[in-house]
C-alpha positions as CSV (number, residue, x, y, z in Angstrom):
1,X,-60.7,32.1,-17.4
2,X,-57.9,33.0,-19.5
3,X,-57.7,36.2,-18.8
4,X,-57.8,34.9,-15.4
5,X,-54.7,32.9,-15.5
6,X,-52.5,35.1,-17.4
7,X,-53.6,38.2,-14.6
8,X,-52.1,35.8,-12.2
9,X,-48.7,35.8,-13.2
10,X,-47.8,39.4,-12.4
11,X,-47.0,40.4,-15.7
12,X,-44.2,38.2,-16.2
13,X,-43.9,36.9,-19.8
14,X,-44.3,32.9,-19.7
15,X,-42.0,31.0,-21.6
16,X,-42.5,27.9,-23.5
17,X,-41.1,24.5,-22.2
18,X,-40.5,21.5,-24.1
19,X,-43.7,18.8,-24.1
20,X,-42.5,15.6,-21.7
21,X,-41.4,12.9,-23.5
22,X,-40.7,8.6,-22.2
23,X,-37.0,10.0,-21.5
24,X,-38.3,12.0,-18.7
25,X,-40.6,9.5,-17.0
26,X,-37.5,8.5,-14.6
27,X,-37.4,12.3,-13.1
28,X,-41.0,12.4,-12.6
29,X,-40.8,9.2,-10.9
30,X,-37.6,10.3,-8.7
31,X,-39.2,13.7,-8.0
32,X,-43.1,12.4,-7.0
33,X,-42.2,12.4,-3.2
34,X,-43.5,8.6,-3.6
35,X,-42.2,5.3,-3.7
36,X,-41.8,4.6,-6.9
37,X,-39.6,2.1,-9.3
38,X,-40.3,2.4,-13.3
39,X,-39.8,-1.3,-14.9
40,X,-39.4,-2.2,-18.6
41,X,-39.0,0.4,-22.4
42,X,-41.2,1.2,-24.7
43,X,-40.5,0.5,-28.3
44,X,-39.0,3.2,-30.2
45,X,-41.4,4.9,-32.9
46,X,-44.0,5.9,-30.4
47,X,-44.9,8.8,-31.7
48,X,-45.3,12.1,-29.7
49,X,-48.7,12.0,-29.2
50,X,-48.4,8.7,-27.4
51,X,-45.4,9.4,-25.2
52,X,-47.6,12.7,-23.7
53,X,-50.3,10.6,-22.9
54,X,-47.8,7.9,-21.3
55,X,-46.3,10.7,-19.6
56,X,-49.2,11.7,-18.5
57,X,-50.6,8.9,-17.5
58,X,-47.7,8.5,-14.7
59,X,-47.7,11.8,-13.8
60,X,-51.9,11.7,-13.0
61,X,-51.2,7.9,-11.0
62,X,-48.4,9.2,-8.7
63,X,-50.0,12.5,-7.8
64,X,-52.8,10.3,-7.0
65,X,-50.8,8.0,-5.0
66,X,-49.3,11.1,-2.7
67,X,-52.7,12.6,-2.3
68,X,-54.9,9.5,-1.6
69,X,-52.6,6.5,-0.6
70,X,-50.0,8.0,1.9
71,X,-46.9,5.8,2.6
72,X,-47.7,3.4,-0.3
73,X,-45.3,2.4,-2.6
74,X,-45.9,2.4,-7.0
75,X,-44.9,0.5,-9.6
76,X,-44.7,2.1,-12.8
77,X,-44.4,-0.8,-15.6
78,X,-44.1,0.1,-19.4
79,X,-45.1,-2.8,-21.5
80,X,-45.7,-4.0,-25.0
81,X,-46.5,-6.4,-27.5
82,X,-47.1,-7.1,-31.3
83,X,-50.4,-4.7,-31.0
84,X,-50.3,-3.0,-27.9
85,X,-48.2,-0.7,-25.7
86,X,-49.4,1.2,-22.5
87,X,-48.5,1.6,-18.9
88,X,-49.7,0.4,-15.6
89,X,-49.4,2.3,-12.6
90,X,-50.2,0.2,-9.4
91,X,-49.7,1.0,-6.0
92,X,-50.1,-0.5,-2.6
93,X,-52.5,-0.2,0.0
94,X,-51.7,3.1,2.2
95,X,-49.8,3.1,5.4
96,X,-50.7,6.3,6.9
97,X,-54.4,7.9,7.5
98,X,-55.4,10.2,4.4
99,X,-56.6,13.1,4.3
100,X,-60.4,13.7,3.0
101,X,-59.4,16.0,-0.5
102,X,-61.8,17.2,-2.7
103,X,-62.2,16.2,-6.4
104,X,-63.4,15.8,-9.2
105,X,-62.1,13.2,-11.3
106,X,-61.0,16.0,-13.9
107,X,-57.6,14.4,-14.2
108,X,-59.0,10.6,-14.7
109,X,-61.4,12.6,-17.0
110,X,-58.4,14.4,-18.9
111,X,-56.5,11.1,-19.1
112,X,-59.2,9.2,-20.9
113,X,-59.9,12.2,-23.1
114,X,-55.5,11.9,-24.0
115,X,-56.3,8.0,-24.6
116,X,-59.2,8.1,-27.2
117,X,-56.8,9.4,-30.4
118,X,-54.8,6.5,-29.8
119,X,-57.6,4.2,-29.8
120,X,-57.0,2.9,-26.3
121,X,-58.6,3.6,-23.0
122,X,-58.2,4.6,-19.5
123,X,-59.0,2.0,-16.5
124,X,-58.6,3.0,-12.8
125,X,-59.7,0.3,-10.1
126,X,-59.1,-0.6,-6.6
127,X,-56.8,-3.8,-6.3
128,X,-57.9,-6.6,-4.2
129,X,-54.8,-5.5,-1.2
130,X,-56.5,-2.3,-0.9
131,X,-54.3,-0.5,-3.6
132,X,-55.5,1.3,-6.5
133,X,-54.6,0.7,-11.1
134,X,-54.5,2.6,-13.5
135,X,-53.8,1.0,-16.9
136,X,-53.6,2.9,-20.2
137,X,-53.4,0.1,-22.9
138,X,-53.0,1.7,-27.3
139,X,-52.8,0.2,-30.4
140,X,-48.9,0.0,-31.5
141,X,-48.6,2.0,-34.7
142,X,-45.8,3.8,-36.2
143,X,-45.5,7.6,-35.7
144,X,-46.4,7.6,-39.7
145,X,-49.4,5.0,-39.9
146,X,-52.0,6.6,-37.0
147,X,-52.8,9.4,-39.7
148,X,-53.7,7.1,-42.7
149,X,-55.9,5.0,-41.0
150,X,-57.6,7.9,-39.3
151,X,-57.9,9.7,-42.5
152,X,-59.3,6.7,-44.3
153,X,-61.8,6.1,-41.6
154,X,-63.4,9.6,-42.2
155,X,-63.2,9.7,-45.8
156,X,-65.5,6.6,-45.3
157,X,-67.7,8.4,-42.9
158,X,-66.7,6.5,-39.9
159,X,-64.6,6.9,-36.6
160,X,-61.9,4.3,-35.6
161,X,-63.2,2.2,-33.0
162,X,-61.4,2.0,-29.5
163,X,-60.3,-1.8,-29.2
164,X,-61.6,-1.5,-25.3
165,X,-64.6,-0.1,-23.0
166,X,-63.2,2.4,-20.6
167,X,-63.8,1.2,-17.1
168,X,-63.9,3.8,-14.2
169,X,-64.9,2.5,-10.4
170,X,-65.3,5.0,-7.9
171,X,-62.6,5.3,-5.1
172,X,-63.5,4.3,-1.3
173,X,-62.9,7.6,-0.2
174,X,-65.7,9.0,-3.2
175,X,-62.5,10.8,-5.1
């Protein structure tokens, strides 16, 4: 597969780009071709790891909303507390008739497979107005102390436990 890919790009060389980071969530939101507002910060000391998977996240809901929910609008809203950090991506019900597009659920997969190293979880559900949420809720650590307690946990022959169950509901339209 690989070899696939990198046959595909006509012998061009393919250079590296820097990994997105919470300062660019505002030109993925202006360039989705959705609706979109982004409320509310993060704390600073996220680490890296974290602001890819938030990044992520976002990038993953809005695509969503474009191919699944035409005409809806999205609210992206970063939040926080003592313990937890995360973002919710919520967006109305559609406006317009969508089109039937296959898939797979790889990038709901990929998203919760980004969550687990920071102990949190992925949950995508329809909303009561005929919308859809995704919600990816962490533990707040410091950049310095994920490392420790992971390292700890496997000297001691034991894996951090998430602090929730991932909860996945199948779309209406079977996406």
């Amino acid at each position: 597969m690989v070899t696939l890919l990198r046959a595909s790009g006509g012998g061009k060389e393919t250079e590296l780009a820097p990994q997105p980071t919470l300062a660019d969530l505002q030109q993925l939101i202006a360039n989705s071709g959705t609706w979109a507002t982004l409320t509310s910060r993060l704390p600073p000391g996220i680490s890296t790891t974290a602001q890819r998977a938030v990044h992520r996240t976002v990038q993953e809901a809005v695509t969503n909303v474009r191919k699944h929910a035409p005409g809806a609008r999205a609210e992206v809203r970063l939040w926080h507390d003592a313990q937890h950090f995360g973002v919710t991506v919520t967006n109305t019900a559609p406006t317009r008739q969508s089109v039937a597009l296959p898939s797979a659920r790889h990038g709901l997969i990929g998203l919760r497979e980004r969550a687990e190293p920071l102990d949190g979880t992925l949950t995508a559900e329809p909303t009561p107005q005929g919308g859809y949420t995704i919600e990816l809720p962490a533990l707040t650590w410091p950049a310095r102390a994920q490392p420790a307690r992971r390292r700890s946990a496997l000297l001691r022959g034991t894996r951090p436990q998430p602090r929730w169950e991932a909860t996945a509901l199948a779309r209406p339209d079977g996406c």
